[in-house]
NUSEDO-176162 format. One line per field, with one value per atom (N, C-alpha, C, O, CB): residue in one letter; x, y, z. Coordinates in nm, 2 decimals, decimal comma. Atoms other than C-alpha are relative to their C-alpha. Glycine has a CB too. Example, Ala and Ser with C-alpha at 12.3 -4.5 7.8 and 13.67 -1.06 7.14 Angstrom:
BEGIN
resn: [A:A:A:A:A:S:S:S:S:S]
px: [0,09:1,23:0,09:0,19:-0,10:-0,09:1,37:-0,08:-0,03:0,04]
py: [-0,12:-0,45:0,12:0,12:0,00:-0,11:-0,11:0,11:0,22:0,05]
pz: [0,00:0,78:0,00:0,07:0,12:0,00:0,71:0,08:0,09:-0,14]
% end
This chain:
BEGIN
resn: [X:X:X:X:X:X:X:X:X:X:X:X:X:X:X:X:X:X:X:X:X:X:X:X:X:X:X:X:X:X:X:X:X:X:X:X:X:X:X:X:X:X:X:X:X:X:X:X:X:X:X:X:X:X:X:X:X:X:X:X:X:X:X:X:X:X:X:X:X:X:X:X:X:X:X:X:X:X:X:X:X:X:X:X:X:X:X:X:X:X:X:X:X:X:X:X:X:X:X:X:X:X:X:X:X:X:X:X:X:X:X:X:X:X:X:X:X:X:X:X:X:X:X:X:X:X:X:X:X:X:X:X:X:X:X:X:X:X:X:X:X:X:X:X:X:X:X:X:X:X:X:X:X:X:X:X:X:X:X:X:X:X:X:X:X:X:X:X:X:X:X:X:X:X:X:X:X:X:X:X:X:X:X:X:X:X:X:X:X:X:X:X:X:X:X:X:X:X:X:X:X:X:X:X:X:X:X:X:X:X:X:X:X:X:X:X:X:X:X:X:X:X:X:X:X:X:X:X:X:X:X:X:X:X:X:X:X:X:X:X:X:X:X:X:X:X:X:X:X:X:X:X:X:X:X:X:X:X:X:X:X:X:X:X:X:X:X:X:X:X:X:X:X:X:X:X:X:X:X:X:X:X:X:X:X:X:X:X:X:X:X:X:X:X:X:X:X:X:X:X:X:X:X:X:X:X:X:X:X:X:X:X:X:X:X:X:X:X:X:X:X:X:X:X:X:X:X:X:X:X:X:X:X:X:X:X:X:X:X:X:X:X:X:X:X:X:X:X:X:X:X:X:X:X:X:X:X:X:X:X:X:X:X:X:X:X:X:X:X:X:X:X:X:X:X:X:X:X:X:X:X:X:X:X:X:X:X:X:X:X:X:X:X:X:X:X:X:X:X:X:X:X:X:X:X:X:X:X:X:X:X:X:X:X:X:X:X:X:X:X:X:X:X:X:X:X:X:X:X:X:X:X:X:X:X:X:X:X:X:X:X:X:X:X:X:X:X:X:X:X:X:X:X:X:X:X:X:X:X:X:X:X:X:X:X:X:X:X:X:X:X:X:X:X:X:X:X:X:X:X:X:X:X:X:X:X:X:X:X:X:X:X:X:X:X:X:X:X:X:X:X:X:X:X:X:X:X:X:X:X:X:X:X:X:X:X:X:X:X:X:X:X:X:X:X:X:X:X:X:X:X:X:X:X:X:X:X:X:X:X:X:X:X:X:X:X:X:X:X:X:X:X:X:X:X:X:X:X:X:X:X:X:X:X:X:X:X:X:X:X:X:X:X:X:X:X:X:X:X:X:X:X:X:X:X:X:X:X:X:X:X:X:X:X:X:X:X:X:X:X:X:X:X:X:X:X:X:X:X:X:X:X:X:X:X:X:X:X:X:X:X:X:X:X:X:X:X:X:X:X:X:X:X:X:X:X:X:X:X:X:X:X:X:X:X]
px: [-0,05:1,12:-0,05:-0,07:0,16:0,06:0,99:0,10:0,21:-0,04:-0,07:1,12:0,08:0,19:-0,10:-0,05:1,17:-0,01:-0,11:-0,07:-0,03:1,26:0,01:0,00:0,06:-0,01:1,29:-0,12:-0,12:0,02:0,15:0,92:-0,06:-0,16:-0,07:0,05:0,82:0,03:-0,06:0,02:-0,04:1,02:-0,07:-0,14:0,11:0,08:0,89:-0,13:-0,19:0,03:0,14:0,52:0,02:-0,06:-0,10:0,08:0,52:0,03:-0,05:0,06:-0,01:0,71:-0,13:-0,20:0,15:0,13:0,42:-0,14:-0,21:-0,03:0,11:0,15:-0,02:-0,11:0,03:-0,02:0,28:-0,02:-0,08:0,10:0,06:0,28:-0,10:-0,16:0,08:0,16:-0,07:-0,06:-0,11:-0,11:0,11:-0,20:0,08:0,02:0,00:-0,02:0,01:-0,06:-0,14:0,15:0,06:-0,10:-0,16:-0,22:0,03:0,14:-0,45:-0,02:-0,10:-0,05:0,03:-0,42:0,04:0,00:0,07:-0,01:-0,27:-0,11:-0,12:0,04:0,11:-0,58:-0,10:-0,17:-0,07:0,13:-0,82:0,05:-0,02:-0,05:-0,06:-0,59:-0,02:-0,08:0,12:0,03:-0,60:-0,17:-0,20:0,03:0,14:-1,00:-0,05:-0,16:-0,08:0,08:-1,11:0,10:0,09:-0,04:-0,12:-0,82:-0,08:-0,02:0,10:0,08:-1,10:-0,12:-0,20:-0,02:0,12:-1,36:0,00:0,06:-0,02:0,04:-1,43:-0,14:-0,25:-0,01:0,15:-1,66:0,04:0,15:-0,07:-0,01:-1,75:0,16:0,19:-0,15:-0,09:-1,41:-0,08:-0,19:0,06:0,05:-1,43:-0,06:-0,07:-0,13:0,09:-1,59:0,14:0,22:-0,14:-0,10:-1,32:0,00:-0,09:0,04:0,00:-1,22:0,05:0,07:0,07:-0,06:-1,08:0,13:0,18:0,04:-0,14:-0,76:0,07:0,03:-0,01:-0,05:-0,54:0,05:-0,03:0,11:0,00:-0,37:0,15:0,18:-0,13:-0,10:-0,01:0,04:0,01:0,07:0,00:0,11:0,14:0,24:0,01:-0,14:0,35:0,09:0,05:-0,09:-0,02:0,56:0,15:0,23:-0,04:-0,06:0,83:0,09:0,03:-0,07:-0,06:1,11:-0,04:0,00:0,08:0,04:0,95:0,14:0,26:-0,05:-0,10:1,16:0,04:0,16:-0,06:0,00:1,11:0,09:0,15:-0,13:-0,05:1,27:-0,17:-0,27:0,09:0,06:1,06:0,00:0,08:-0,12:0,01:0,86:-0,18:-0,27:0,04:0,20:0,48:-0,01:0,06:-0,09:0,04:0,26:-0,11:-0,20:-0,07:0,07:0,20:-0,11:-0,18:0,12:0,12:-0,03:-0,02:0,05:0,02:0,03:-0,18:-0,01:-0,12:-0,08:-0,01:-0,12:-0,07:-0,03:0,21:0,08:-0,39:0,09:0,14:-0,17:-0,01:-0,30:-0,09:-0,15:-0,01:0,04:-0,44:-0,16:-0,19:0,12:0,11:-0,82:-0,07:-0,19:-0,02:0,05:-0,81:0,00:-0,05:0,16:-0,05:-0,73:0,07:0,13:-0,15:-0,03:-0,66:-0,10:-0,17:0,08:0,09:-0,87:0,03:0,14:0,02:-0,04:-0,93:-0,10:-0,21:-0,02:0,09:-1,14:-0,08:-0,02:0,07:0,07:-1,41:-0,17:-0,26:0,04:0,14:-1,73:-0,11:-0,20:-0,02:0,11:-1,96:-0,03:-0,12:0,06:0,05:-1,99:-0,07:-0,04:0,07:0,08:-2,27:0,06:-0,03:-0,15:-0,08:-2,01:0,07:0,13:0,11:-0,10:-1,83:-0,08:-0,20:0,05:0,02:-1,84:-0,08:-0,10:0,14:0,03:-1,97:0,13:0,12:-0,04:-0,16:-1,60:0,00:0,06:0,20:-0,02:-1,64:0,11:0,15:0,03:-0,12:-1,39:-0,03:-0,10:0,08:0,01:-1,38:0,09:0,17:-0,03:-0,10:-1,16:0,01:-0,08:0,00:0,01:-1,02:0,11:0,18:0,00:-0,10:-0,77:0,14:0,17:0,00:-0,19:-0,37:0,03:0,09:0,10:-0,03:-0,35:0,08:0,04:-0,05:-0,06:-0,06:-0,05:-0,13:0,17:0,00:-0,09:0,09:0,11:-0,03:-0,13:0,22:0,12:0,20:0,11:-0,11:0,38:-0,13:-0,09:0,02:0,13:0,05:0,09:0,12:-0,19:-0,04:0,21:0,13:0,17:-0,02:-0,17:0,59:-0,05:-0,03:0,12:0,05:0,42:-0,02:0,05:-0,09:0,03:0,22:0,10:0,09:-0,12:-0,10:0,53:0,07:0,07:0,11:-0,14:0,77:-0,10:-0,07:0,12:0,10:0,47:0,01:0,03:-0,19:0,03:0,40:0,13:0,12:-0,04:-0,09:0,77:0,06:0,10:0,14:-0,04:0,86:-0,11:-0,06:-0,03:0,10:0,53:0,05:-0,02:-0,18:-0,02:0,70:0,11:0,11:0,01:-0,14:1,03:-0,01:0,06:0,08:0,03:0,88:-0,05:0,00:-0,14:0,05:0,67:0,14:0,13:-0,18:-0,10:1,01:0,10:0,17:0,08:-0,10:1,18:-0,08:-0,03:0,00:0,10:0,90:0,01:0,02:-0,15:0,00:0,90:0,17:0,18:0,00:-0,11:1,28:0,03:0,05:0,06:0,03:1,30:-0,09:-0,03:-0,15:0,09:1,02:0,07:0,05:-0,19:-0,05:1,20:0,16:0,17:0,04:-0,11:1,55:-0,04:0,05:0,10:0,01:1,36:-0,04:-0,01:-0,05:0,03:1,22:0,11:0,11:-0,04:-0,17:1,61:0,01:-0,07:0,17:-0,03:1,68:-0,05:0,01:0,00:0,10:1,42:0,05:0,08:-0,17:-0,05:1,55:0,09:0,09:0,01:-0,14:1,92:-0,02:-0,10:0,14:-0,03:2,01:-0,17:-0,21:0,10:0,10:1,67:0,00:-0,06:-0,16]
py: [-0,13:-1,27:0,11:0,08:0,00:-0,13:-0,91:0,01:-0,02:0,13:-0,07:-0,77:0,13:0,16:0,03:-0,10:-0,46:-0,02:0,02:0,12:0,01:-0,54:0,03:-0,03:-0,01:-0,13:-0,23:0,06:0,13:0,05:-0,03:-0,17:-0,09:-0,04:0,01:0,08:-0,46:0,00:0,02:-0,09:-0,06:-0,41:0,09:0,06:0,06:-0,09:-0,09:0,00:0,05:0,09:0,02:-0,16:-0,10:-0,08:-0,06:0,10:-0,44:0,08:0,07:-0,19:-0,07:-0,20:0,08:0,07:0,08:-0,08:0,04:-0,06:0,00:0,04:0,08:-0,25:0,00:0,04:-0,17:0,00:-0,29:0,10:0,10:-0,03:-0,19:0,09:0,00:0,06:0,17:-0,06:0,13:-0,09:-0,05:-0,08:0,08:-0,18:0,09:0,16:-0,25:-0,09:-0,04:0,12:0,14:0,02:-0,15:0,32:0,00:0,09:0,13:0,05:0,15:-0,05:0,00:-0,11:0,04:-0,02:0,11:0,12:-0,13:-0,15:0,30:0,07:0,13:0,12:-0,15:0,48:-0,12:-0,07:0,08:0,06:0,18:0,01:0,03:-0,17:-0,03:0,21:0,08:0,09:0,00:-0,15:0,56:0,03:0,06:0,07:-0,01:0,59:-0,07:-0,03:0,03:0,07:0,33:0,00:-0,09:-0,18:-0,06:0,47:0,05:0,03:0,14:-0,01:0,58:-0,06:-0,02:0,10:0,07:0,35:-0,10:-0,21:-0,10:0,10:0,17:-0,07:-0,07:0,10:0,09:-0,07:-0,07:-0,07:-0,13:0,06:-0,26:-0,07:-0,14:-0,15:0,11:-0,42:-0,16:-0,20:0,03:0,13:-0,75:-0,07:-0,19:0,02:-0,03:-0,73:0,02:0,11:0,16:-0,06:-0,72:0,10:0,13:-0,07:-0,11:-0,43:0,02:-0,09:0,07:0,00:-0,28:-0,08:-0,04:0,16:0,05:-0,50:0,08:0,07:-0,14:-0,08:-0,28:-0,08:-0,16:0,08:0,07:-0,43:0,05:0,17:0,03:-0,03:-0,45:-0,09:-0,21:0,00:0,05:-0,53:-0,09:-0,05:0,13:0,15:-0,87:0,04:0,08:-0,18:0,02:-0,86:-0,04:0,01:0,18:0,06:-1,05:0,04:0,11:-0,09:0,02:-1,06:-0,06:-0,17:-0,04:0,10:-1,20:-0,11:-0,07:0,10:0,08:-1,48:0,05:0,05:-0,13:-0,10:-1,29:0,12:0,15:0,06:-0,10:-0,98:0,14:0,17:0,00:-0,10:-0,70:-0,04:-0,10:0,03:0,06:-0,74:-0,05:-0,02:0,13:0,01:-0,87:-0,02:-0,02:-0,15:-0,01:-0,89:-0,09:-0,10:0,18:0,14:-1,23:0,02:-0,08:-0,14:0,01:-1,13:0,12:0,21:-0,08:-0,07:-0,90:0,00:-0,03:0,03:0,11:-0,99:0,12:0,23:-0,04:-0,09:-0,82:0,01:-0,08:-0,03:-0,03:-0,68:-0,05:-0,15:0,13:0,08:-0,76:0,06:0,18:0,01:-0,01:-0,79:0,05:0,07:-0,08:-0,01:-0,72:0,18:0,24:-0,10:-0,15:-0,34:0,06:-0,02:0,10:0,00:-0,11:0,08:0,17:0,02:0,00:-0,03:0,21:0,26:-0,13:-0,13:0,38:0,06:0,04:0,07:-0,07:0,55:0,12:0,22:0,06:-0,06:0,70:-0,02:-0,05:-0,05:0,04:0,67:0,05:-0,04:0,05:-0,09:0,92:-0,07:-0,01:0,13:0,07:0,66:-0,11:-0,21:-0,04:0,07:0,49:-0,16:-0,22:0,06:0,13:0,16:-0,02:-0,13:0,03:0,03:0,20:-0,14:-0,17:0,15:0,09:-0,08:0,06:0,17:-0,06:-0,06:-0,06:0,09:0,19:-0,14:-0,07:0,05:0,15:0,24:-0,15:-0,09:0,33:-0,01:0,09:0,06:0,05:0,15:-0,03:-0,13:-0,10:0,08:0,14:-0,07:-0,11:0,06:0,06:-0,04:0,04:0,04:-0,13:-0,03:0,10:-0,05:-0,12:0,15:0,06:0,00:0,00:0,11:0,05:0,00:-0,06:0,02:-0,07:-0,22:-0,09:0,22:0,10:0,22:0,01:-0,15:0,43:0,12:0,07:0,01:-0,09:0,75:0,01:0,02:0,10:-0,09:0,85:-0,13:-0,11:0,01:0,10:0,52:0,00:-0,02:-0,23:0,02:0,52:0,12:0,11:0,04:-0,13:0,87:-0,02:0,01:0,16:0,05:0,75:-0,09:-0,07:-0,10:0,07:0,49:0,02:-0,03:-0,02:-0,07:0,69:0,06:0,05:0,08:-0,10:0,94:-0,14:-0,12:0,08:0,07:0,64:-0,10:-0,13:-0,11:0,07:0,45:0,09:0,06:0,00:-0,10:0,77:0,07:0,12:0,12:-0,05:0,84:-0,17:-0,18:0,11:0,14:0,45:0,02:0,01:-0,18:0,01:0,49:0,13:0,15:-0,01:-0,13:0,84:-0,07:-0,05:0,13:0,07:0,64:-0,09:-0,11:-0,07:0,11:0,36:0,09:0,09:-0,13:-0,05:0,59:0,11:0,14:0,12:-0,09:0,83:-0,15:-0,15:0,14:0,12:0,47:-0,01:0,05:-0,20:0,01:0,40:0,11:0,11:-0,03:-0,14:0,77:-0,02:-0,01:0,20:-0,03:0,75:-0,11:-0,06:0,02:0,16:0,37:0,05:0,04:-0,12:0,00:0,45:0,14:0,17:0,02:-0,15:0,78:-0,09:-0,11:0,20:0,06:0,58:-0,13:-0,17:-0,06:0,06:0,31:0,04:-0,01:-0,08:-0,08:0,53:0,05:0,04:0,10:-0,06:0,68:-0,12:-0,12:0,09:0,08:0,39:-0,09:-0,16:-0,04:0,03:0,29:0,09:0,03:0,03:-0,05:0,58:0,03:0,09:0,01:-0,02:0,53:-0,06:-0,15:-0,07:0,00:0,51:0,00:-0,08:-0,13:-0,05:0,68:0,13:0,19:-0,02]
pz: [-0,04:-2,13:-0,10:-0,22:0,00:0,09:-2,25:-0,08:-0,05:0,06:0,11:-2,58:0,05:0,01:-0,09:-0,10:-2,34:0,12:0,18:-0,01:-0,16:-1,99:0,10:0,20:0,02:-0,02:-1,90:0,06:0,16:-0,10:0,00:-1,94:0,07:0,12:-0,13:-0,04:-1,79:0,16:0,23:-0,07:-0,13:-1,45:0,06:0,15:-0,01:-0,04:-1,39:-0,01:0,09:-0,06:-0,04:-1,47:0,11:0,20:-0,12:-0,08:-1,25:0,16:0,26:-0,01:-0,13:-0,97:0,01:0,10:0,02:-0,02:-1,03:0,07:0,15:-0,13:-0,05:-1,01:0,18:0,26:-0,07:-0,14:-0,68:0,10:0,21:0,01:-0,08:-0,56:-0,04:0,05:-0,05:0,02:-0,70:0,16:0,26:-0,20:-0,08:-0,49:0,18:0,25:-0,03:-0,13:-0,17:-0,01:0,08:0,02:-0,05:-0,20:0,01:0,07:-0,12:-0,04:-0,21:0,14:0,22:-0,10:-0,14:0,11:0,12:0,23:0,03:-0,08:0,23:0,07:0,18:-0,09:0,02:0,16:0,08:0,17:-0,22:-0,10:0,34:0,13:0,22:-0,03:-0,18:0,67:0,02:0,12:0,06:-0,01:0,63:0,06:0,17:-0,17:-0,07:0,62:0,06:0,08:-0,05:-0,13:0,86:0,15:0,24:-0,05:-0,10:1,11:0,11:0,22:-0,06:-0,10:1,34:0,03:0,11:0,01:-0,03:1,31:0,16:0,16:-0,15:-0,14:1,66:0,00:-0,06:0,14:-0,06:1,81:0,13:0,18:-0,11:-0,17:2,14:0,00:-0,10:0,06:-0,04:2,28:0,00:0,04:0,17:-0,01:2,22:-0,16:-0,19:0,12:0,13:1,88:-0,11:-0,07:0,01:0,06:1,58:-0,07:-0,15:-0,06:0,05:1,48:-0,14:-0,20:0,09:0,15:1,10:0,03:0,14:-0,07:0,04:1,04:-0,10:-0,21:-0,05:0,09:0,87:-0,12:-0,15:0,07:0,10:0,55:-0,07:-0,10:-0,07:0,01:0,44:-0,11:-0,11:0,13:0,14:0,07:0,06:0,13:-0,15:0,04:0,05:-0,12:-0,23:-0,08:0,19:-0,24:-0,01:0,08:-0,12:0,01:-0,35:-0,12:-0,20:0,02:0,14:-0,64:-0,10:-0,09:0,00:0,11:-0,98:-0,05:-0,04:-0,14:0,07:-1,12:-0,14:-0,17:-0,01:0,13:-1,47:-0,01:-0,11:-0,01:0,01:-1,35:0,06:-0,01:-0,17:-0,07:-1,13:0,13:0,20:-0,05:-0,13:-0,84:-0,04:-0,13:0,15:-0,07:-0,73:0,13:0,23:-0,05:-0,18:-0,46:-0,05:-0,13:0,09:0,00:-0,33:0,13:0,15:0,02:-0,10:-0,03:0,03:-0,03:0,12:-0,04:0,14:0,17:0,22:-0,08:-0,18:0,54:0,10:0,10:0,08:-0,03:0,76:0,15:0,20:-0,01:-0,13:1,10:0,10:0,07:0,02:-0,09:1,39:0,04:0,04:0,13:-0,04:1,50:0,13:0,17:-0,02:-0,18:1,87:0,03:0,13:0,13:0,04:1,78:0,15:0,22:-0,05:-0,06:2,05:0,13:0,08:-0,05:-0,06:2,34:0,05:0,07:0,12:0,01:2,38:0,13:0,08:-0,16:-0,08:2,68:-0,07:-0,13:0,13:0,09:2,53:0,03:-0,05:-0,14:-0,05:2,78:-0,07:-0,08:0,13:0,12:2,54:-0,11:-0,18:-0,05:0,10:2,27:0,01:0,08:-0,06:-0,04:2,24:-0,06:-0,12:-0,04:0,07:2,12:0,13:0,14:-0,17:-0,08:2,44:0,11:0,12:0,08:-0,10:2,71:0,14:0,16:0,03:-0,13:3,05:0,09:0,16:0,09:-0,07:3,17:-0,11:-0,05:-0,07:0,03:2,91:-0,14:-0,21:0,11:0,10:2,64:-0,10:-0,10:0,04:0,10:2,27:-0,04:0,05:-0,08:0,04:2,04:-0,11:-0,20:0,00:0,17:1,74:-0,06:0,01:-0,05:0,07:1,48:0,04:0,08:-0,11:-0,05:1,57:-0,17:-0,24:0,08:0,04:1,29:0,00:0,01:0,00:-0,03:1,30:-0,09:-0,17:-0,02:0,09:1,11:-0,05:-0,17:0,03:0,01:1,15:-0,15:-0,24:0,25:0,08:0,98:-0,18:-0,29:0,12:0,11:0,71:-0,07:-0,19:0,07:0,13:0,57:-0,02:-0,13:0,05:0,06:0,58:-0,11:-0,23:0,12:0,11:0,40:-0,13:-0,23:0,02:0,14:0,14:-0,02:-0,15:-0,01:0,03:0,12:-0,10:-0,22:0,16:0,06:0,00:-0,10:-0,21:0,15:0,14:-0,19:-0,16:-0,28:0,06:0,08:-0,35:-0,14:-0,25:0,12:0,09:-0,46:-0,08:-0,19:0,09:0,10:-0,59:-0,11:-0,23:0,09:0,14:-0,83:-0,06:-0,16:0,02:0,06:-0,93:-0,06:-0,18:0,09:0,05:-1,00:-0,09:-0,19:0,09:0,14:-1,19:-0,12:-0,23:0,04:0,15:-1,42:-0,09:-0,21:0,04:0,07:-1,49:-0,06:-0,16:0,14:0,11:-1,57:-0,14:-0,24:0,07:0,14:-1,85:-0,06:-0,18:0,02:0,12:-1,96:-0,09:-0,21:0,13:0,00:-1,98:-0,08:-0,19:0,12:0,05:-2,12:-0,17:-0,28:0,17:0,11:-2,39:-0,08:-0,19:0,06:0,10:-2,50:-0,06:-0,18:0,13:0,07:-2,55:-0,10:-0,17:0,12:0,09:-2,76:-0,11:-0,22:0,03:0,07:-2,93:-0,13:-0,25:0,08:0,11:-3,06:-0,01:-0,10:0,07:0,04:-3,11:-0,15:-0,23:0,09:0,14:-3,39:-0,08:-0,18:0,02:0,04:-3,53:-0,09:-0,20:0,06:0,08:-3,60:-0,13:-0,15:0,09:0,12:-3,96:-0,06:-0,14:-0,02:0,14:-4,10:-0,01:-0,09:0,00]
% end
């Protein structure tokens, strides 16, 4: 067990929000990439993560979405089918930015634990000098 517990908790919640707000950001920009139906498309990418036995959290996988994507009418691309049909990612946006919003404020919460954590050990070293 850490000497500071405290600190260790919170980094590992952060580790975790970094690698999520990373897979945020690859769903995010391959969100419109297409190709022929039929052909796999981007698999989006969704962080695992589990309770540590130690005390925090990790991330034991990364579990991809689905390959078959979704099929879009879009005769003008030269990727489309004879029918006129691409396939692009089963990408929401809409859930990608709830996402980054709530990624974005847990890594804001872990680093104000460590600020907050590192300033009380601090007084504490302190007392009686």
């Amino acid at each position: 067990m850490s000497l500071f517990p405290t600190l260790s908790i919170a980094t590992s919640g952060m580790n975790v929000d970094q690698l999520w707000l990373d897979t945020i950001g690859g769903n995010v920009a391959n969100a419109s990439d297409v190709t022929t139906p039929g052909k796999p498309v981007y698999q989006a990418q969704y962080v695992a993560a589990q309770p540590s036995a130690t005390g925090g959290v990790g991330a034991v996988a990364i579990a991809l979405g689905s390959a078959k994507g979704i099929l879009a009418y879009d005769p003008t691309n030269p990727l489309a089918d004879a029918a006129g049909y691409v396939a692009r990612p089963a990408v929401s946006m809409a859930t990608e930015m709830v996402a980054l919003t709530t990624a974005q404020s847990e890594y804001q919460a872990n680093a104000a634990v460590i600020k907050d954590a590192t300033a009380a050990y601090q007084s504490v070293l302190t007392i009686g000098s």
